[in-house]
C-alpha positions as CSV (number, residue, x, y, z in Angstrom):
1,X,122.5,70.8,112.1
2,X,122.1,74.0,113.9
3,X,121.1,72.7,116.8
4,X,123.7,70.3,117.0
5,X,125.1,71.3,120.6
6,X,121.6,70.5,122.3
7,X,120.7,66.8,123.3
8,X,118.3,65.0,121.6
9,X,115.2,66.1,123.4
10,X,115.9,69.5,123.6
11,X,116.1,69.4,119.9
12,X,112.7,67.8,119.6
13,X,111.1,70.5,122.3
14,X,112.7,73.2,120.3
15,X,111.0,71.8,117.2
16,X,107.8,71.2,118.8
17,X,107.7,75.0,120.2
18,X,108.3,76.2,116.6
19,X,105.7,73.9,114.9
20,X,103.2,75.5,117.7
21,X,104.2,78.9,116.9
22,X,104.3,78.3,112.9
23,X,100.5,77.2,114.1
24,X,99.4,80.2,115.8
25,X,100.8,82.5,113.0
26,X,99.6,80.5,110.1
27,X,95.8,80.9,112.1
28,X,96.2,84.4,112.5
29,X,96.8,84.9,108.9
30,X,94.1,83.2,108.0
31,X,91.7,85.2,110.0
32,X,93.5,88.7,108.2
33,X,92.8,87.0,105.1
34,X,89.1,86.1,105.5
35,X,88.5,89.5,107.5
36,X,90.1,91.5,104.3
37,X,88.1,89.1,102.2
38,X,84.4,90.3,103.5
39,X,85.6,93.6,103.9
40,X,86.6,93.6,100.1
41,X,83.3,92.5,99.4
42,X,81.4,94.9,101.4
43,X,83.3,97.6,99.5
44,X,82.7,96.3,96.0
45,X,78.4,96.2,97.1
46,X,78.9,99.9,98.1
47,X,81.2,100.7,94.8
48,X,78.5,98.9,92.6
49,X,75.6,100.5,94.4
50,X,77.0,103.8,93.9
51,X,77.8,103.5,90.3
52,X,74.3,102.7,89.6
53,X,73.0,105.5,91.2
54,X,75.4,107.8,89.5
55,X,74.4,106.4,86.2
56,X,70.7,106.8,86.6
57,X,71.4,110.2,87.9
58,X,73.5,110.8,84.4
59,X,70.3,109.2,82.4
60,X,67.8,111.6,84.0
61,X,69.8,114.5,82.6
């Protein structure tokens, strides 16, 4: 064990700092994800409403 040279409780506050911590990252990363994930979708609207305009300009020529 690595903490094998801390008592028993220690151990378990050790662990239960590191579960909060594992929490807190895991939330934050999920808030990256879902931010990247509307911004991606924003982006593909604009690419899509772009195209279409470039291909009615092409079918006027």
């Amino acid at each position: 064990m690595v903490f094998w040279f801390f008592p028993a409780n220690e151990r378990a506050q050790v662990s239960i700092e590191m579960i909060i911590v594992l929490a807190a990252v895991v939330a934050i990363v999920l808030l990256l994800v879902t931010q990247l994930q509307k911004t991606a979708e924003k982006g593909s609207k604009v690419f899509a409403q772009k195209t279409d305009s470039i291909f009615r300009q092409v079918e006027n020529i």
